[in-house]
Every structure is written in C-alpha cells, then in structure tokens.
C-alpha positions in Angstrom: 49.1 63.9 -82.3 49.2 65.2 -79.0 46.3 65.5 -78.3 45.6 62.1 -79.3 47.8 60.5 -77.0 46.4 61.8 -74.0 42.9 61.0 -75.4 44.2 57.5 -75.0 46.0 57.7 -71.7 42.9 58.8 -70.1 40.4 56.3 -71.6 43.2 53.8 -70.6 43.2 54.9 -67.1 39.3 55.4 -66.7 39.3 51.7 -68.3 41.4 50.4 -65.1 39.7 52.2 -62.0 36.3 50.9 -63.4 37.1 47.5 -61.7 38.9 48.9 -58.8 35.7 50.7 -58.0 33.0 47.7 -58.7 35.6 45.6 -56.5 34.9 48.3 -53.7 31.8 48.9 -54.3 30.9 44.8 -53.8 33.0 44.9 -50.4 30.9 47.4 -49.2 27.5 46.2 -50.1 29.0 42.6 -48.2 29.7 44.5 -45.2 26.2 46.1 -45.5 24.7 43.3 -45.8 26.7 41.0 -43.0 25.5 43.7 -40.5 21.8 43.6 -41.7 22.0 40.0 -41.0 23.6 39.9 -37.6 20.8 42.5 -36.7 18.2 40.2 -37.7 19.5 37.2 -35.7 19.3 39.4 -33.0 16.2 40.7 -33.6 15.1 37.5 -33.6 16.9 35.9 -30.9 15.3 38.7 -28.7 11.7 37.8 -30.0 11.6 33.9 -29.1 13.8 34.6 -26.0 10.4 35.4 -24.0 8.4 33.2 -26.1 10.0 30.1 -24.9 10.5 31.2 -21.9 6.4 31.4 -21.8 6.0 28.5 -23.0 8.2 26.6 -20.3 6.0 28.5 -17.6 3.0 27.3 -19.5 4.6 23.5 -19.2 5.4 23.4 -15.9 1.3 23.6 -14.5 0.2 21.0 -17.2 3.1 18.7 -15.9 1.5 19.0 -12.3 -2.0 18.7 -13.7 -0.7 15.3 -14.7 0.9 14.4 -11.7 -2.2 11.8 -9.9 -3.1 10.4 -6.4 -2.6 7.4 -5.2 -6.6 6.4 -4.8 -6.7 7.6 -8.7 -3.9 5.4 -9.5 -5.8 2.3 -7.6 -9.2 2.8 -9.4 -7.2 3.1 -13.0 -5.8 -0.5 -12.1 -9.0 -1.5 -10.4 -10.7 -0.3 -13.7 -7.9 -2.0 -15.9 -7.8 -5.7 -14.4 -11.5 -6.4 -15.0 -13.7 -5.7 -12.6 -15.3 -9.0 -12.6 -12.4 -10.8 -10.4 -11.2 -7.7 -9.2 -14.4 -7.0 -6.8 -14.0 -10.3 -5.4 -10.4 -9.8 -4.4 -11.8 -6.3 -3.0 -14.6 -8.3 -0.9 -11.8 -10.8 0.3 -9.9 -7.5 1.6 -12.7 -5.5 3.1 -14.4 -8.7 4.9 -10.7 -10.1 6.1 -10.0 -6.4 7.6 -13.4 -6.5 9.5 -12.5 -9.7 11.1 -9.2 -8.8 11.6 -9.5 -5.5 13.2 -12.3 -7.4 15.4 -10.2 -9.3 16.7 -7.2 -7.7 17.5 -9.5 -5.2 19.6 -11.1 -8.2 21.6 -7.5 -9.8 22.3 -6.3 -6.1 23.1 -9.1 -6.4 26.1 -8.7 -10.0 27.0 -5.2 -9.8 27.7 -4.3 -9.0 31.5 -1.9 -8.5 33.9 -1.6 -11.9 36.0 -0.1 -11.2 39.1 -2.1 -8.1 39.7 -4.7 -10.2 39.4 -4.0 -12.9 41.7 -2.4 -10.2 44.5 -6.1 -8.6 44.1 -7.7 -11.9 44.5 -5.6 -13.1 47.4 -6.2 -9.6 49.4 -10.3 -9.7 48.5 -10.1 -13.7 50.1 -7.9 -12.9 53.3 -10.2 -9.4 54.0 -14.1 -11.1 52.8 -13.5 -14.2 51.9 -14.6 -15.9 49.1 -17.7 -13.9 48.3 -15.3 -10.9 48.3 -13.1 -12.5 46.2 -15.8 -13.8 43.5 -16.9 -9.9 43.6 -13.1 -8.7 42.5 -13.2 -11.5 39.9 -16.7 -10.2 38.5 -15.2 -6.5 38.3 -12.4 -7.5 36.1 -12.6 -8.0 32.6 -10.7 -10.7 30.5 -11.1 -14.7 30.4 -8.7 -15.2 33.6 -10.9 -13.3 35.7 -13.8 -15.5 34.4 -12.1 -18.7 35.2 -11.0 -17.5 38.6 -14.7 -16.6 39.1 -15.6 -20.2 38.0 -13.2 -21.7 40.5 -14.2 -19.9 43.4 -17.9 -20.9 42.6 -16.8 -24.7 43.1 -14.5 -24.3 45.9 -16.9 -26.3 48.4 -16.7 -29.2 46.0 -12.9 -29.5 46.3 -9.8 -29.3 44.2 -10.6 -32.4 41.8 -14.0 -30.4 41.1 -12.4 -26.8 41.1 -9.6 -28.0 38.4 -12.4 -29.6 36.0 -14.1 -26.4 36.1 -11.8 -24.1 35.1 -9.9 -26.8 32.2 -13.9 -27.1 31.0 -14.2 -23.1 31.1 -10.7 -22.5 29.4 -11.3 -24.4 26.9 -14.6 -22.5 26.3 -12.7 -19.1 26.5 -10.3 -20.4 24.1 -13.0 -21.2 21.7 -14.1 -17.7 21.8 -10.7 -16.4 21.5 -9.7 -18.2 18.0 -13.3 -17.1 16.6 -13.2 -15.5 13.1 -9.5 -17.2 12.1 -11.0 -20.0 9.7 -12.9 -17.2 8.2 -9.7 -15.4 7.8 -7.8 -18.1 6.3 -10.3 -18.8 4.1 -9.7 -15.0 2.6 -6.6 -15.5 2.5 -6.4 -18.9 0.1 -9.1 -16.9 -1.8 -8.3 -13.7 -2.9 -4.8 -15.4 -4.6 -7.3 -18.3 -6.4 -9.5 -15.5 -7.9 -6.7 -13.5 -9.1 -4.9 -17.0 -10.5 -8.2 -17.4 -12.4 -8.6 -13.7 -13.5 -5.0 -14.3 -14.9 -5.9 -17.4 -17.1 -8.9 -16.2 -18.5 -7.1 -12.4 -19.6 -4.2 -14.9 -21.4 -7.0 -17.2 -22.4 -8.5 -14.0 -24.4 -5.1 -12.9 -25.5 -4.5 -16.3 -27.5 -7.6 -16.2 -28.8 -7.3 -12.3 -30.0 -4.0 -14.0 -31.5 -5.4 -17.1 -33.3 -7.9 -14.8 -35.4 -6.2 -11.9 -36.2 -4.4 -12.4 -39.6 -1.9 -9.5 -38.7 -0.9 -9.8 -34.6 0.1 -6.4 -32.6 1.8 -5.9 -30.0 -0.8 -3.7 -28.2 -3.5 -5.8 -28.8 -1.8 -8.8 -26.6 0.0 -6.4 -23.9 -3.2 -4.8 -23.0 -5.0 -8.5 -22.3 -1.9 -10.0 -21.0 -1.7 -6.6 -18.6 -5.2 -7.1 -17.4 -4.6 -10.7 -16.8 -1.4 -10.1 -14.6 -3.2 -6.9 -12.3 -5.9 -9.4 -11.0 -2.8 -11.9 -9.8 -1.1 -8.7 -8.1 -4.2 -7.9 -6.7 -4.9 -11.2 -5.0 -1.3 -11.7 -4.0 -1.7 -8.3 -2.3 -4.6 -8.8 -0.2 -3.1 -12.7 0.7 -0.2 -10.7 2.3 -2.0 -8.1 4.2 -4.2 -10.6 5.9 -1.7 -12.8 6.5 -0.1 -10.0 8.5 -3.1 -10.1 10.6 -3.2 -13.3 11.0 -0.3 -14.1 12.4 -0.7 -11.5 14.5 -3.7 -12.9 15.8 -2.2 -16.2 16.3 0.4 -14.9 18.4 -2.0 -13.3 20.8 -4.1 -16.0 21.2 -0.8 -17.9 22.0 0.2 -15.4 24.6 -3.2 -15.0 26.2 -3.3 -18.9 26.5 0.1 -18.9 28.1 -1.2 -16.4 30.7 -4.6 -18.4 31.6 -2.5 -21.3 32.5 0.3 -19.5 34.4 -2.8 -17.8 35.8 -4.6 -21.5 36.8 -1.7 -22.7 38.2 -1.3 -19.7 40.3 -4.8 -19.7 41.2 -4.7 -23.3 42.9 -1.6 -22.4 44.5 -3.6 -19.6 46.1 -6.5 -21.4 46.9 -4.3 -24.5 48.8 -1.8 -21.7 50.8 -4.9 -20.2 52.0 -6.7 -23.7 53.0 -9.9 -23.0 51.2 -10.6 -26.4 50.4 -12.1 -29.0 53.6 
C-alpha cells in the first residue's frame, strides 16, 4: 500500500513540472528568437546603409547632367513656338541690333566738344587767318566742324550768306544723323504684330484640336495654347530691346542738335568780334 502511494505522489508531481518546464522552455525559444531578429535588422540595416548612400552619389551627377544653359533653354522655346513666326521675330532682332549698334557708334563720333572747338578755331583765324582756320575745321571730325568749314567758305559773301549756308548744311547733317530710325521703328511695330499673329493662329489650332476630338485633354490644348503664347513673348521681347535703342538714339541726336546750334551761334559771334565780314 505503500508502495503504492508513492507510485502516485511521484506520477502526480512529474504530471505538474511537465508544464512548468514547456512554459520555460517557450520563454526561452522567444528570447532566442527576439535576438535572431534584432540581428537581422541589423544585418540588414548595415547592408542598405551603403547602398543608398551610393545611390544618392549616383543622383547627384544625373541632377547636374540636367541642369541646362541658357542658349539651350532659348533654342527649346525657339523650337517650341513655331519656327515659322518665330524667325521673323529673330530677323526683326538681328536687323534692329545692326542698325542700332550703327548708329550709336556714328553718334559716339559725331558728338564734340564745342568750346574746344571754337577756342581752336578762333586761335587758327587770329595766327593764319581764314585759310588756317578752314584747315583746323577740315582736321576735325563731327558735323560742327563741317558747318564751321562751310561758313568759313562763304565768309566773303557776308553774314546773310554765311547764316544760309550753315542752316542749309545743318539741316543736311541732321538728315544724316536720324538715318536708320524709321527702319528701326518699323522693327519695333513688327516683331509684336508677328508674335500677335503667331498667337492667334496656335489658339486658332487649339479650338480646332477641341471641336474634333470627341474626348478633350488637357495636354492636347496646353501644348498649342503654349506655343501660341511663346511667339507673343517673343515679339514683346525684341519690341523692348529696340526700343531701348531707340530712345537712346533719339536722345543723342537731340543732344548733338543742341550742340550744332550752340555751336552756330557761337561761330557768328566769332566771326563778327573778329570783323571778318566787309
């Protein structure tokens, strides 16, 4: 009976540390497990580290690859506007800057200093005379020299004759002095027209792309209504630089006219003081 009784004490007591042990056992395997996984992440962590890290160096050169010019970004919009209107705006531009440039170097030359002038005058006629005087006139370059020169060639015929001469020759070197602006304002009501019309024919062919497609998109009107707009920008560009120009001319030939009849005035002053006239 004894014997029996422990029999079942120690079945009994096996019976209960079986789930004490599977309980531990689990726990364990958990922990095993939890670490295995943290070492992975790691693992991993330390494989992309230098991959992305590549691939960001490997970004960086495309993005300046991309990066363009300013003479590539021109010929894209040249390209995009139509070429049709948009080499007309360009012949406005490159024909206006010719003229332009012209004629701010020939005003650049023209201009002069005025009272050296007629203190270098004055000193030629008191030392030689007139001939001496005609000779200083002929060295100098610029229309007041000119009309000096012409004044001195009809001293003999007196101050009526002398005056007539040089309002006939001024007129004549104003003439050549305003040469080139019609052409100039004519490229500058142009190049805006053309780009005008560029525009209405790109929205022309938008509302036509509209009126036959059964399904309208988006893209398909932007890009025409983009190409119509470029050519307007274009024109309205090449208006203002001229017009830059232009009024830069205009104010030159304003100042240069100023000085030729300072100049005249002075000059018959001169030529009275020093009694050149019988």
């Amino acid at each position: 009976m004894k014997k029996l009784v422990k029999i079942i004490l120690l079945s009994g007591s096996i019976a209960m540390m079986n789930p004490l042990m599977a309980t531990e056992s689990n726990a364990v395997t958990e922990k095993t497990e939890a670490v295995d996984a943290t070492k992975k992440d790691t693992i991993a962590e330390a494989v992309v580290a230098p991959i992305k890290t590549e691939s960001k160096t490997e970004e960086a050169p495309i993005e300046q690859k991309q990066e363009k010019g300013l003479h590539q970004i021109i010929k894209e919009k040249i390209s995009e506007g139509g070429i049709e209107f948009m080499s007309i705006v360009l012949i406005c531009l490159i024909i206006g800057l010719i003229i332009s440039v012209e004629r701010v170097i020939t005003l650049s030359l023209s201009s002069s200093n005025v009272k050296k002038l007629i203190n270098q005058v004055g000193d030629a006629m008191q030392k030689g005379g007139i001939d001496a005087a005609k000779e200083s006139c002929r060295k100098t370059k610029g229309p007041i020299a000119g009309i000096f020169a012409q004044g001195l060639n009809r001293v003999d015929e007196g101050l009526e004759a002398v005056e007539k001469s040089i309002e006939n020759y001024g007129g004549a070197e104003m003439g050549k002095l305003e040469k080139g602006l019609t052409w100039i304002s004519l490229f500058i009501a142009l190049a805006p027209m053309f780009g005008f019309m560029g525009t209405v024919i790109g929205m022309i062919d938008a509302f036509d792309t509209i009126q036959t497609a059964e399904e309208i998109q988006i893209a398909q009107v932007a890009g025409g209504i983009k190409t119509a707009l470029l050519t307007t920008v274009a024109g309205l560009i090449v208006a203002i630089i001229l017009q830059v120009f232009y009024n830069y001319i205009v104010s030159k030939i304003d100042s240069i006219s100023g000085q030729m009849e300072d100049a005249t005035n002075d000059f018959i002053d001169l030529l009275v003081v020093t009694k050149q006239f019988k």
